[in-house]
ZADO-1210 file (C-alpha; in nm, 4 decimals, padded with zeros to 6 digits):
<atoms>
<atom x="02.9785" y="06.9531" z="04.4124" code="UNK" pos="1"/>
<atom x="02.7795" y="06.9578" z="04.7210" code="UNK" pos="2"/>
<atom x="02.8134" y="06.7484" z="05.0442" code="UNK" pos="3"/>
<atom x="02.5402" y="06.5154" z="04.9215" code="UNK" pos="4"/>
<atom x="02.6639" y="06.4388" z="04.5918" code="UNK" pos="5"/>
<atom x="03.0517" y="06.3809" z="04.7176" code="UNK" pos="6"/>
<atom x="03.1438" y="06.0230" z="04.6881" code="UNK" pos="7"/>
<atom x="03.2450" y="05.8489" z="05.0273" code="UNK" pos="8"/>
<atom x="03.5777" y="05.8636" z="05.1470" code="UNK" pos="9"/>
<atom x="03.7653" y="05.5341" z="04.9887" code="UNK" pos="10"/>
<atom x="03.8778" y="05.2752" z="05.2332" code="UNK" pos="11"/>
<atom x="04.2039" y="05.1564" z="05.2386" code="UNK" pos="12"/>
<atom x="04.2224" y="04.8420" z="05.0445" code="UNK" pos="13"/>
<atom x="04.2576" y="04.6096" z="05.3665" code="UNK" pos="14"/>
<atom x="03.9462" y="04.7471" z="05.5191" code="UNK" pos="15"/>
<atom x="03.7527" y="04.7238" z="05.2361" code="UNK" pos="16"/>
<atom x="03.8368" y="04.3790" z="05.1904" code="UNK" pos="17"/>
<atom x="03.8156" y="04.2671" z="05.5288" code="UNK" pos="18"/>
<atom x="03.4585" y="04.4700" z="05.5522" code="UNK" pos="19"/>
<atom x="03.3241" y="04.2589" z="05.2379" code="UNK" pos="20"/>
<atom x="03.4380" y="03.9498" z="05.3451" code="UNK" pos="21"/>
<atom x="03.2374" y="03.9778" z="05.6597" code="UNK" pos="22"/>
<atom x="02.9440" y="04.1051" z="05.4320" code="UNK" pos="23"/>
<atom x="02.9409" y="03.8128" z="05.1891" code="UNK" pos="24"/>
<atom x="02.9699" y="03.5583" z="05.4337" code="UNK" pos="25"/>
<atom x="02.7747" y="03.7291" z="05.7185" code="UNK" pos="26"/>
<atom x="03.0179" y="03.7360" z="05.9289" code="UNK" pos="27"/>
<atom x="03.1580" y="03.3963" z="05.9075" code="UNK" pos="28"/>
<atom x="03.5186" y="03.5244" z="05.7203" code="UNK" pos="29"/>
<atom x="03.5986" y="03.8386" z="05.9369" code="UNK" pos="30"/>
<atom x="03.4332" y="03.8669" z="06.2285" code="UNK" pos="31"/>
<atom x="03.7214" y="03.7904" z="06.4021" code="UNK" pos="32"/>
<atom x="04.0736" y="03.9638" z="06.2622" code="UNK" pos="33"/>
<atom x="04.4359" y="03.9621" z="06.3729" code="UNK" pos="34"/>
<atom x="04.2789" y="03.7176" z="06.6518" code="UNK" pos="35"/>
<atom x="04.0098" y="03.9656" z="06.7883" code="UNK" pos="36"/>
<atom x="03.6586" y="04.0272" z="06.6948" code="UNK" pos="37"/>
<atom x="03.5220" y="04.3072" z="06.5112" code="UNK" pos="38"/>
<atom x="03.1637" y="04.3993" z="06.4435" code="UNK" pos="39"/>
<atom x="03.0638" y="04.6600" z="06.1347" code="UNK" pos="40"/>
<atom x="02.9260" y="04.9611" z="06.2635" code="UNK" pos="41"/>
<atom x="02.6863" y="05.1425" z="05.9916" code="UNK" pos="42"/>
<atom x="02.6269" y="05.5209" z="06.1098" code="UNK" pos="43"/>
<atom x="02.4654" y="05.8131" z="05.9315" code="UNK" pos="44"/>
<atom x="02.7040" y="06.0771" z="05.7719" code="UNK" pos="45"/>
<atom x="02.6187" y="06.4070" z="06.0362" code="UNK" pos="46"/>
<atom x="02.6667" y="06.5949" z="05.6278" code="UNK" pos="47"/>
<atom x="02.6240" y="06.3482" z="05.4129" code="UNK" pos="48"/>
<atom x="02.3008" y="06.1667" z="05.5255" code="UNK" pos="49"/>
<atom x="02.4304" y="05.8676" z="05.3897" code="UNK" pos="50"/>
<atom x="02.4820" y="05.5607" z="05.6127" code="UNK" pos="51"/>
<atom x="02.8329" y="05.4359" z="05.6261" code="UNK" pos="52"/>
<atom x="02.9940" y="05.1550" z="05.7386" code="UNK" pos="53"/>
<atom x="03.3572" y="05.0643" z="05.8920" code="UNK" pos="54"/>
<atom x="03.4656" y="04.7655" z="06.1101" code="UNK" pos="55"/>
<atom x="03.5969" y="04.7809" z="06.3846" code="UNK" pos="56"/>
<atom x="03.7294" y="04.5941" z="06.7035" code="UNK" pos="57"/>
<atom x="03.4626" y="04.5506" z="06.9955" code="UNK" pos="58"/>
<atom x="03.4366" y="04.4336" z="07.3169" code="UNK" pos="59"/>
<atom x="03.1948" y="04.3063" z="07.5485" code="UNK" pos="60"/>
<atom x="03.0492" y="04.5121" z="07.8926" code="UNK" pos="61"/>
<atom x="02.7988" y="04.2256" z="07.9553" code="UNK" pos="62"/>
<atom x="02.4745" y="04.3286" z="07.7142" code="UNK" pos="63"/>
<atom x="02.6661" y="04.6272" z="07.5795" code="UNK" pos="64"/>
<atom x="02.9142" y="04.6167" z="07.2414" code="UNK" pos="65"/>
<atom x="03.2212" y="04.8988" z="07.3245" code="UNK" pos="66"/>
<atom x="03.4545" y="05.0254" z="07.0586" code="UNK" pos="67"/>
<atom x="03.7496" y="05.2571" z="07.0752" code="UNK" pos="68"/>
<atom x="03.7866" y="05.5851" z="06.8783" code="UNK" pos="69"/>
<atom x="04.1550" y="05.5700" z="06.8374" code="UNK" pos="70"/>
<atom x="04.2288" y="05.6803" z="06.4944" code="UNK" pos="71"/>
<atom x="04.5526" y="05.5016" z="06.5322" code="UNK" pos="72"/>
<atom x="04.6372" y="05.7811" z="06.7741" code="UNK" pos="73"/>
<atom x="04.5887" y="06.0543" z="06.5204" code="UNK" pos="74"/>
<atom x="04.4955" y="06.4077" z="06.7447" code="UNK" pos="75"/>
<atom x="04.2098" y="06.4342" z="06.5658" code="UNK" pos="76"/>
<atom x="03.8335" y="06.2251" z="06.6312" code="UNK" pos="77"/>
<atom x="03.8182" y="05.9673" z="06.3334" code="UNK" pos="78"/>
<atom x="03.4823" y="06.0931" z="06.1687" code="UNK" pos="79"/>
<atom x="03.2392" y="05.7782" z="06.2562" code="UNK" pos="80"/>
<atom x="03.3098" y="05.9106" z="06.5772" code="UNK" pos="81"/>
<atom x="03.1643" y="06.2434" z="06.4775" code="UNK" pos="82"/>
<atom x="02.9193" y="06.0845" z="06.3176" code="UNK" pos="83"/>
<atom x="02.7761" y="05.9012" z="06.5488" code="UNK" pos="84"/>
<atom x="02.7870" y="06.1771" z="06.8346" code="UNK" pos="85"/>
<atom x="02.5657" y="06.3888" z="06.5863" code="UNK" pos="86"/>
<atom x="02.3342" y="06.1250" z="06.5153" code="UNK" pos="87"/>
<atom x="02.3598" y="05.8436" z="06.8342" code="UNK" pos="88"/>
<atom x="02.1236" y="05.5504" z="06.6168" code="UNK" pos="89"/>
<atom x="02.3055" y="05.3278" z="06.5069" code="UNK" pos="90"/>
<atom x="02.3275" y="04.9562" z="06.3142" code="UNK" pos="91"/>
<atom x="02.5576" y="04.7537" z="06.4352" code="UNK" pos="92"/>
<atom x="02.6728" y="04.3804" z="06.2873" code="UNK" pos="93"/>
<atom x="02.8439" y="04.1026" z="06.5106" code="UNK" pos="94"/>
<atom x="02.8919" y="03.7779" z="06.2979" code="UNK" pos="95"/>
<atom x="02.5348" y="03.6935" z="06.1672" code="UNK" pos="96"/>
<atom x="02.3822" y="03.8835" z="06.4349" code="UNK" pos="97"/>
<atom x="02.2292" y="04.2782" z="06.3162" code="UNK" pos="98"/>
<atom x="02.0355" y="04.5207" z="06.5191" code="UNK" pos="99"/>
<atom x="02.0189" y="04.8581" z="06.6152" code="UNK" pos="100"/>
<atom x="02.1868" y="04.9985" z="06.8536" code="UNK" pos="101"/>
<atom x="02.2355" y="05.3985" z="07.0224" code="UNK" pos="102"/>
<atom x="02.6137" y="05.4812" z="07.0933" code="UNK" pos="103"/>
<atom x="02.7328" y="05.7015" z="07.3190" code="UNK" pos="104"/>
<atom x="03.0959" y="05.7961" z="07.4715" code="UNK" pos="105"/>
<atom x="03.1347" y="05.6344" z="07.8311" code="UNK" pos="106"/>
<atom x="03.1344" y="05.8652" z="08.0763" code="UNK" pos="107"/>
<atom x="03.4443" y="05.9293" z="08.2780" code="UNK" pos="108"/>
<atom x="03.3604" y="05.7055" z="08.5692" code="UNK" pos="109"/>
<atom x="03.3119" y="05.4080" z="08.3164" code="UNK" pos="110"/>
<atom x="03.5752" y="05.4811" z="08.0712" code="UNK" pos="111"/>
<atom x="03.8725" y="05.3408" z="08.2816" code="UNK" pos="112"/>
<atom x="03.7287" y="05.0183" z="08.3129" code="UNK" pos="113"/>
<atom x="03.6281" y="05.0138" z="07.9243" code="UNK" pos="114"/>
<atom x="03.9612" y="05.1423" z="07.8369" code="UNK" pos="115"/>
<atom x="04.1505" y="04.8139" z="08.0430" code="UNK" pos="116"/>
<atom x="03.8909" y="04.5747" z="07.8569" code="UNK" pos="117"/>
<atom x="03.9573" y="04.6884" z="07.5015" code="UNK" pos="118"/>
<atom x="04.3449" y="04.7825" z="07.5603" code="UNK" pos="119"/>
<atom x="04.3187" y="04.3667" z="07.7061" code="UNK" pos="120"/>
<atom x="04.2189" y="04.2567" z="07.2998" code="UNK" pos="121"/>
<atom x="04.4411" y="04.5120" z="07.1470" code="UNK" pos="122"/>
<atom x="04.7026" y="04.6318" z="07.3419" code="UNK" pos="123"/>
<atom x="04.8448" y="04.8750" z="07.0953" code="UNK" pos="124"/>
<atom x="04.5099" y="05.0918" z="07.2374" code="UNK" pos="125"/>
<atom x="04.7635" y="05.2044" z="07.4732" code="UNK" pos="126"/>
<atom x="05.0128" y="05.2916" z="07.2791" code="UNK" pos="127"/>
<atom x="04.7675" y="05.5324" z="07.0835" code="UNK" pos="128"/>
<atom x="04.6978" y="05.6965" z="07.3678" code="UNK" pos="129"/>
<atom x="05.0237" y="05.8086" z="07.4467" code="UNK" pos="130"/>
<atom x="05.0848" y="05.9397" z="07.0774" code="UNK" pos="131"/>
<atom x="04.7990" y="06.1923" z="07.1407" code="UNK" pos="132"/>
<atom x="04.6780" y="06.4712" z="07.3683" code="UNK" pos="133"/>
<atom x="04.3447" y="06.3688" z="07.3440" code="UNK" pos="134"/>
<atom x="04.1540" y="06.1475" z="07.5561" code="UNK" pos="135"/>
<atom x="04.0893" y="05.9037" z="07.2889" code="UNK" pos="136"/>
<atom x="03.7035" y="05.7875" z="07.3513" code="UNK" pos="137"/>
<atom x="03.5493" y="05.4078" z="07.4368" code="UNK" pos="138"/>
<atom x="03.1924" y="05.3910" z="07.2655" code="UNK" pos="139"/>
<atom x="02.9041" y="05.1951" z="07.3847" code="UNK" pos="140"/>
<atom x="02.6698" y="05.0421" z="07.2130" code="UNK" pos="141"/>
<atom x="02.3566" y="04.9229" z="07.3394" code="UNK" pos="142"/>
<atom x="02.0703" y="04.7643" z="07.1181" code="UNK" pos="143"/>
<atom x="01.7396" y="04.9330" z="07.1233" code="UNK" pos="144"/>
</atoms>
């Protein structure tokens, strides 16, 4: 089977859900989960081709949308991560609001300030980053 024909990884049940809800209501019933807001994030496979989409948590830099690679901590990048390095353009939902956006990994001068923001709405952001070696990434996300 080749890498265009492989079906997308599943998502776990909760994600899924929570990922249609937002979709059927447009972002009415999950843009905000576990008390913090999360935007869907729809970024091209750097293999695949194919556009996929996850939510996530976000946070707000002013005009700028930043999300946190953490992978739950995992050592490894999660692969929208690696997907969106490899191909930066990017569509982005916040509630009703869509758009696209370019991502890119804050720089090191910005990151610690990013980093206090997002681990502020989820603090177990922290916590990840002690279960890993790796300096887990803050994306921005900017509309174009």
């Amino acid at each position: 089977m080749t890498e265009q024909n492989r079906p997308l990884r599943q998502l776990p049940d909760w994600m899924a859900d929570h990922m249609r809800r937002y979709l059927e209501t447009n972002g009415a019933d999950g843009h905000i989960w576990n008390g913090v807001p999360t935007l869907l994030l729809t970024a091209t496979g750097r293999r695949s081709g194919v556009p996929q989409t996850l939510p996530l948590i976000y946070g707000r830099d002013g005009a700028r949308y930043v999300v946190v690679a953490s992978k739950g901590g995992a050592d490894q990048h999660p692969l929208w991560y690696l997907n969106l390095v490899a191909q930066p353009q990017v569509q982005v939902q916040v509630g009703a609001d869509c758009f696209a956006a370019r991502a890119r990994t804050a720089s090191a001068t910005e990151r610690p300030a990013l980093w206090s923001l997002m681990a502020k709405l989820w603090p177990a952001y922290d916590d990840y980053q002690r279960k890993t070696s790796r300096t887990i990434p803050v994306v921005v996300l900017e509309r174009v």
